[in-house]
C-alpha positions as CSV (number, residue, x, y, z in Angstrom):
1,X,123.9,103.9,89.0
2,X,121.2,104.3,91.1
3,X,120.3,102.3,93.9
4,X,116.8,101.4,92.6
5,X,118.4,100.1,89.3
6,X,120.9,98.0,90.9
7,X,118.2,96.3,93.5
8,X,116.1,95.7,91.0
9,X,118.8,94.5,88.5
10,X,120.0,92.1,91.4
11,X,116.5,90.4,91.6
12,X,116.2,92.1,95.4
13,X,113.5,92.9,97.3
14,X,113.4,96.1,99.3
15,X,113.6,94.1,102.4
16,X,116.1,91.7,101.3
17,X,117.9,95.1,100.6
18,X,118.0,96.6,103.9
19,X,118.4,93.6,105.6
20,X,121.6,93.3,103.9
21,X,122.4,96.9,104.6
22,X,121.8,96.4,108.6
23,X,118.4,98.3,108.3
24,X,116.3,95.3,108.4
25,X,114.5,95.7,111.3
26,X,111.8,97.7,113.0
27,X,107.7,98.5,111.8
28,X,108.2,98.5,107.7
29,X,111.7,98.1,106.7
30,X,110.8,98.1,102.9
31,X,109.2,101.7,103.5
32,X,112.6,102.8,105.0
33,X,114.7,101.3,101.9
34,X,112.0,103.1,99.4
35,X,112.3,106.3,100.6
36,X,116.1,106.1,100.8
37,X,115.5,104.6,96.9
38,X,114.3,108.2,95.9
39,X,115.8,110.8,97.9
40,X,112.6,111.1,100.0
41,X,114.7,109.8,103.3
42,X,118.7,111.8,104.1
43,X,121.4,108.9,104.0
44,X,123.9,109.1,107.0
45,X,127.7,108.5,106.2
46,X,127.9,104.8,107.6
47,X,124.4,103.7,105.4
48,X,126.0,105.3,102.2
49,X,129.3,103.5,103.2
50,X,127.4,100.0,103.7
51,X,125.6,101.1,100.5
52,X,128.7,101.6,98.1
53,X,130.0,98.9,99.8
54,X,127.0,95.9,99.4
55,X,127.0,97.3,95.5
56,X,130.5,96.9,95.3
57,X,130.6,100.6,94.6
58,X,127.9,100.5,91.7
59,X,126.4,102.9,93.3
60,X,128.7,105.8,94.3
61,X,128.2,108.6,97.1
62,X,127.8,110.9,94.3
63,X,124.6,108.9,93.0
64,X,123.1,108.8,96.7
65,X,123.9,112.4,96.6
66,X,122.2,113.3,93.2
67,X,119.0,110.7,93.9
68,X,118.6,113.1,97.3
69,X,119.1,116.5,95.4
70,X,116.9,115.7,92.7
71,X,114.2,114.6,95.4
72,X,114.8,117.6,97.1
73,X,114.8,119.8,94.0
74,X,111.3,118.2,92.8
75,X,109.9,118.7,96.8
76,X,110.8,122.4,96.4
77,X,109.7,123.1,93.3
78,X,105.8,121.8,94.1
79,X,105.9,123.5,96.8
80,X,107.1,126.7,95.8
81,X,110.3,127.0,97.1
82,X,113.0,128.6,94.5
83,X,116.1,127.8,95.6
């Protein structure tokens, strides 16, 4: 599942989202928590830990893996790169 789907399916905001991942602080939280939503922002091992963790593993390190490939696959691809 992806971690958009379950947020949304939980009636979460994207800052009640990272504030229950730890990530709830600083200038624009809810920016931070989009851009790990689509792929646009790498996940370190202790965020995807917290994140299969707060889903009670919903969403699974391979779905924070694919959400980040395909991100990275799209980025490439508009901008030239063949991988």
């Amino acid at each position: 599942m992806q971690l958009k789907d379950w947020r949304n399916r939980e009636n979460k905001t994207l800052r009640e989202l990272a504030e229950l991942l730890g990530i709830g602080h600083g200038a624009n939280p809810s920016r931070r928590m989009q851009r790990i939503e689509t792929g646009e922002a790498p996940v370190d091992a202790l965020l995807a830990a917290m994140i299969v963790s707060v889903t009670r593993t919903e969403v699974s390190l391979q779905d924070i893996n694919d959400t980040r490939a395909e991100y990275l696959a799209v980025s490439r691809s508009s901008q030239g790169v063949v991988l």
